[in-house]
C-alpha positions as CSV (number, residue, x, y, z in Angstrom):
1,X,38.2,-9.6,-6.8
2,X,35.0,-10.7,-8.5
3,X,32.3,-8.3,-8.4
4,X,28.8,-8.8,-9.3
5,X,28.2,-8.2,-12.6
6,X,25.3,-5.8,-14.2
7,X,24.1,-4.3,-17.5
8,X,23.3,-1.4,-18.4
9,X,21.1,-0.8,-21.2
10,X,20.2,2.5,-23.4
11,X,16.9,2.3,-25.5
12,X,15.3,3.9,-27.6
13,X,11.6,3.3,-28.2
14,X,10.1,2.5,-31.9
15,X,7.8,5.6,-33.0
16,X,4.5,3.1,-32.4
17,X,5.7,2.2,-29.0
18,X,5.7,4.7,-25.6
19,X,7.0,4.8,-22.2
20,X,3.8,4.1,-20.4
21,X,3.9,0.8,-22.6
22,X,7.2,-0.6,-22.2
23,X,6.9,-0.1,-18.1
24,X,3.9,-2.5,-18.2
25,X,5.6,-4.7,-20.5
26,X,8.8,-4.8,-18.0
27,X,6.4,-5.0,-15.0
28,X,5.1,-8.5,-16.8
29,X,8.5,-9.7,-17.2
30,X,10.6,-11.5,-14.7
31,X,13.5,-8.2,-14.8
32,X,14.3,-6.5,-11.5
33,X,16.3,-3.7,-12.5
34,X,18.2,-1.7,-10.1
35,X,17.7,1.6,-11.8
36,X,15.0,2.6,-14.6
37,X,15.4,6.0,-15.9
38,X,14.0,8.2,-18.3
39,X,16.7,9.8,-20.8
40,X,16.0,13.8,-20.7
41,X,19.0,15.0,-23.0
42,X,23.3,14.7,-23.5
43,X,25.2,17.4,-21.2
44,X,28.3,15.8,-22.3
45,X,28.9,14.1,-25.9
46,X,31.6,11.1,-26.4
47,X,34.1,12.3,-28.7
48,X,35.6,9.1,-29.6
49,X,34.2,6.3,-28.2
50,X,30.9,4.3,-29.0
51,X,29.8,7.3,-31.1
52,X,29.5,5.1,-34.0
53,X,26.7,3.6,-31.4
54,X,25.5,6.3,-29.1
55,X,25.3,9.4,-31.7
56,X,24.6,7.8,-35.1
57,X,21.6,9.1,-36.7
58,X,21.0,11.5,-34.1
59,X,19.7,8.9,-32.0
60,X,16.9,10.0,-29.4
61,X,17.3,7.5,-26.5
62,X,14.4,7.2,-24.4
63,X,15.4,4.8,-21.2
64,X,17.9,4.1,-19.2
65,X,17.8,0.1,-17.9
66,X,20.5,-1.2,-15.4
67,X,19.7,-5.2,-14.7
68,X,21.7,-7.0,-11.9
69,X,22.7,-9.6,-14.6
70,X,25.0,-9.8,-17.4
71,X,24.1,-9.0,-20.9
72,X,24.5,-11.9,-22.0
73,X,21.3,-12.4,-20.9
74,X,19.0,-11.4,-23.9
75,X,16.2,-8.7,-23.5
76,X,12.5,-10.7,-23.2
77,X,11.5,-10.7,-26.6
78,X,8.2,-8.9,-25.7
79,X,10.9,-5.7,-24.5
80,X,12.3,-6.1,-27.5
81,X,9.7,-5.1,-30.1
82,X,8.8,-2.3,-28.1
83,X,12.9,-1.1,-28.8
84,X,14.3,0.2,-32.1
85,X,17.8,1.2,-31.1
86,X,19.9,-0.6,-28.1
87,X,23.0,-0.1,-26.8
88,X,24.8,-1.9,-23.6
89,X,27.7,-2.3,-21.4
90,X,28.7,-4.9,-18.3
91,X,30.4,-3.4,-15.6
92,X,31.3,-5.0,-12.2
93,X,29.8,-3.4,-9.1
94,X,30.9,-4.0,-5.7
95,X,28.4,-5.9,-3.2
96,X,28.5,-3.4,-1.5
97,X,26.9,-0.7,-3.3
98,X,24.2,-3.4,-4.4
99,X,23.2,-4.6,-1.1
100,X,20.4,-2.4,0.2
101,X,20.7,-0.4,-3.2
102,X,16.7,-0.4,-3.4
103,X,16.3,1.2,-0.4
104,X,19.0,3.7,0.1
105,X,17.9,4.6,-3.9
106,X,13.7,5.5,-2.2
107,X,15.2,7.7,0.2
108,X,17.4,9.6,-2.1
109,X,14.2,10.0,-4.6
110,X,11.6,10.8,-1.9
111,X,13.8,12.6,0.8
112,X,12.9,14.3,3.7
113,X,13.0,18.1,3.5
114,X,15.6,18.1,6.3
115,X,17.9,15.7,4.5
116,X,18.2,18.1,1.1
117,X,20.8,20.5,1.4
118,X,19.9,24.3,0.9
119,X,21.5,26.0,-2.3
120,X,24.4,28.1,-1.6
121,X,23.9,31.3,-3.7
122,X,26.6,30.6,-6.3
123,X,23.9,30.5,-9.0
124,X,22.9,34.1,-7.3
125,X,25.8,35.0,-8.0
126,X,26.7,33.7,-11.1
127,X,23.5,36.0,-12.6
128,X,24.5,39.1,-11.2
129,X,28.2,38.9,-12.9
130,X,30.0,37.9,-9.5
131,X,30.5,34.5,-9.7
132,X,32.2,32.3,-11.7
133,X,31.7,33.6,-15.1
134,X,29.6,30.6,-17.5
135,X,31.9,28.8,-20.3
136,X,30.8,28.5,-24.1
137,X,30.3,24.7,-23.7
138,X,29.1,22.2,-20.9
139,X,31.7,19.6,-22.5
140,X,34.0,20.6,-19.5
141,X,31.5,20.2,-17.2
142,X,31.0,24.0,-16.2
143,X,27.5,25.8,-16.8
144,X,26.9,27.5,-20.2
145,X,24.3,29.8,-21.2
146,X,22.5,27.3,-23.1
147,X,22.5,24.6,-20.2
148,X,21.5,27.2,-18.0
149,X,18.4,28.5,-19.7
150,X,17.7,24.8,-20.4
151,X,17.5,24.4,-16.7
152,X,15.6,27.0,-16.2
153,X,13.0,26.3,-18.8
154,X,13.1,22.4,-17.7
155,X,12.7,23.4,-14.2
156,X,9.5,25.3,-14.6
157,X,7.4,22.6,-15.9
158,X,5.8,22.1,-12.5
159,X,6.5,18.2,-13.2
160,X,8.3,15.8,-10.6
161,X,11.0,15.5,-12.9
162,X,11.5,19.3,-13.0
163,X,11.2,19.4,-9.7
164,X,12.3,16.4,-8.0
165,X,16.1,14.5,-8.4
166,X,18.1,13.4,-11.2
167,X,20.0,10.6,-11.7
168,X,23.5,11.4,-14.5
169,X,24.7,8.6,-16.0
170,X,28.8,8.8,-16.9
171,X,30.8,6.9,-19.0
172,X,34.4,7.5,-18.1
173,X,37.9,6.2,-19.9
174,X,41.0,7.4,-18.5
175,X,44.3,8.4,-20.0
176,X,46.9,6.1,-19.6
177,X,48.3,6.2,-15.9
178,X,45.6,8.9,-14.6
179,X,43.4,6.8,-12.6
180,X,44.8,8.3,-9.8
181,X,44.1,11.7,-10.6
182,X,40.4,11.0,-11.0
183,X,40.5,9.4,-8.2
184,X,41.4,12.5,-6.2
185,X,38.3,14.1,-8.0
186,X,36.1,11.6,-6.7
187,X,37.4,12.2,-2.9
188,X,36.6,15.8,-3.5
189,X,33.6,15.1,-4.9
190,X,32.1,12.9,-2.0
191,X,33.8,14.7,0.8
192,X,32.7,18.2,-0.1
193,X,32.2,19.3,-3.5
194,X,29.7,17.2,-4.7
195,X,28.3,15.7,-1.2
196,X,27.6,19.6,-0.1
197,X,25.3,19.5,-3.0
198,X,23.7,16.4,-2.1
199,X,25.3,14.9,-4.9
200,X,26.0,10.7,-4.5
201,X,27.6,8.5,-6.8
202,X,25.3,6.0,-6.8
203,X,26.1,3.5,-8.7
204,X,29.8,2.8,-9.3
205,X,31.5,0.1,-11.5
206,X,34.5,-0.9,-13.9
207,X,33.5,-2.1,-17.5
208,X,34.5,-5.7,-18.0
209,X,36.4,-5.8,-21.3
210,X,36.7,-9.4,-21.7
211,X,36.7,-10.4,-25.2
212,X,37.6,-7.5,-26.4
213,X,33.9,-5.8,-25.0
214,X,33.6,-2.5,-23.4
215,X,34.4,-0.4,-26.4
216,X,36.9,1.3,-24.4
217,X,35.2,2.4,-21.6
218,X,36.7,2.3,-18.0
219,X,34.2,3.2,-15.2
220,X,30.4,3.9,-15.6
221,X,28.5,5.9,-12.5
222,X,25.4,7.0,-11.9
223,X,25.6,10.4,-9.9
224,X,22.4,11.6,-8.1
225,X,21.3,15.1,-7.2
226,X,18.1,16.2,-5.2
227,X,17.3,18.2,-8.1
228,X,18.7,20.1,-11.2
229,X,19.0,23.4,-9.2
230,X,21.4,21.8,-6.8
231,X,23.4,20.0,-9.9
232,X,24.0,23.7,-11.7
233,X,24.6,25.1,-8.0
234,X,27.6,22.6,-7.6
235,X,28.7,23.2,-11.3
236,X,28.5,26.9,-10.6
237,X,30.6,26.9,-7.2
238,X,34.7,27.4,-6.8
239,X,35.3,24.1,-4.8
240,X,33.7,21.9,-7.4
241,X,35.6,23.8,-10.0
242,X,39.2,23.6,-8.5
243,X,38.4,20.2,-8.2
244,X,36.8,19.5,-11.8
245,X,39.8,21.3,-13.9
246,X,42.2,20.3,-11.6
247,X,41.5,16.2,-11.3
248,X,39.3,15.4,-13.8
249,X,39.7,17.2,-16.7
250,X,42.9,16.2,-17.4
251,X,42.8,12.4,-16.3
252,X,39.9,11.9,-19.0
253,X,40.4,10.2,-22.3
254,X,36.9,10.4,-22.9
255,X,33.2,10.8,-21.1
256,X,29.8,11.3,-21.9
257,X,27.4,12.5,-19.4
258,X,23.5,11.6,-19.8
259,X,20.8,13.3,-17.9
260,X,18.4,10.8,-16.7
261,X,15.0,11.0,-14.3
262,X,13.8,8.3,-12.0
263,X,11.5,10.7,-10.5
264,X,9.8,10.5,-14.0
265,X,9.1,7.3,-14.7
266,X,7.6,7.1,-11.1
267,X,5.0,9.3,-11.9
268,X,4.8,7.3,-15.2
269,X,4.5,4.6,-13.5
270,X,2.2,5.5,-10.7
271,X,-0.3,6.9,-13.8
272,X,0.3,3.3,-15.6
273,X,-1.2,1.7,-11.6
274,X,-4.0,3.8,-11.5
275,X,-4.9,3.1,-15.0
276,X,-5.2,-0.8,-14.5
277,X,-7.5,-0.3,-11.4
278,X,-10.1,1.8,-13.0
């Protein structure tokens, strides 16, 4: 089945050049992207694929950029000299999840309170020495103690983007036969684990590795939470757990998780408006 295909790019912005600036250089441009994103930090590293790319030089990356086109389609040259570092991968995404996709997307980054889930106390829990007890690493996707005083330092900056949702982009390649498995990790995820959590996988799509393209990547997703507090509650809780270590662990050849902020560029952009009327 053909599926629409889109791009999804990772920059990272020369030292002259800033956020503010590159959203009114894309607003100028003829681009409608689905998604842009400010970059906040890794939670999960690639261990063997694209690091050559993604990791050399301790790259900072700055945006996040998914186009509804193929990549074949170059960058506007203005974009371009704001970019020093630029990394991208195709991946087919079903009509579906396009159609609509603007909309659905402004209520999941401006919800209603009644439409955010409450916390459930594992994070409660987890601080008094009941709960699950924190790992040494997020690499498994479990809380650590650094990722959680991260959080909590992240969280307090009385910003939207501390406060409001984040958007976590994964890169996923399976082991050979294991689809399946991960699969059975994505049911839980959106019947109960993840969903209880308000948690959405977004955006959805398999990598198109024609031409030998794709660098070995499988899937790419874009899971949203309403904020990071419900993201650490769901990594904190049993049912997410059973489900993580049991399903998706194992089915994994590799993955790299980036935390991202729409929220943030939002408010980047709403200051970028209000600049051009005064």
């Amino acid at each position: 089945i053909k599926m629409p295909i889109c791009t999804l790019h990772v920059l990272s912005l020369t030292p002259s050049s800033s956020i503010p600036q590159l959203l009114r250089t894309l607003s100028s441009t003829s681009l409608k992207p689905l998604t842009v994103s400010r970059i906040i930090r890794w939670l999960i590293l690639p261990t063997s694929l694209s690091t050559a790319h993604l990791l050399a030089q301790n790259i900072h990356w700055d945006i996040l950029l998914i186009l509804p086109n193929p990549a074949s389609t170059p960058l506007p040259e203005s974009l371009q000299k704001l970019i020093s570092h630029h990394w991208s991968i195709e991946a087919g995404v079903p009509s579906r999840i396009l159609k609509g996709y603007e909309d659905k997307n402004a209520r999941l980054l401006g919800p209603n309170k009644e439409d955010v889930p409450a916390l459930s106390g594992n994070l409660s829990k987890l601080k008094s020495g009941k709960g699950n007890r924190m790992k040494d690493s997020s690499q498994g996707l479990e809380l650590s103690p650094e990722l959680m005083s991260w959080i909590e330092k992240f969280t307090l900056s009385g910003t939207r983007e501390g406060k409001g949702a984040v958007s976590m982009l994964n890169l996923l390649a399976f082991k050979p036969g294991m689809k399946e498995e991960y699969l059975k990790y994505g049911k839980a995820f959106a019947e109960s684990a993840g969903s209880s959590r308000g948690g959405d996988a977004k955006i959805v799509g398999s990598v198109i590795k024609d031409g030998g393209k794709g660098e070995g990547w499988d899937e790419i997703a874009l899971a949203h939470y309403p904020s990071l507090w419900h993201f650490a509650d769901m990594l904190a809780s049993e049912d997410y757990q059973d489900a993580n270590q049991r399903y998706r662990v194992g089915s994994l050849r590799d993955t790299c998780i980036l935390f991202t902020s729409e929220v943030g560029i939002e408010e980047m952009r709403g200051d970028v408006e209000e600049k051009a009327k005064l």
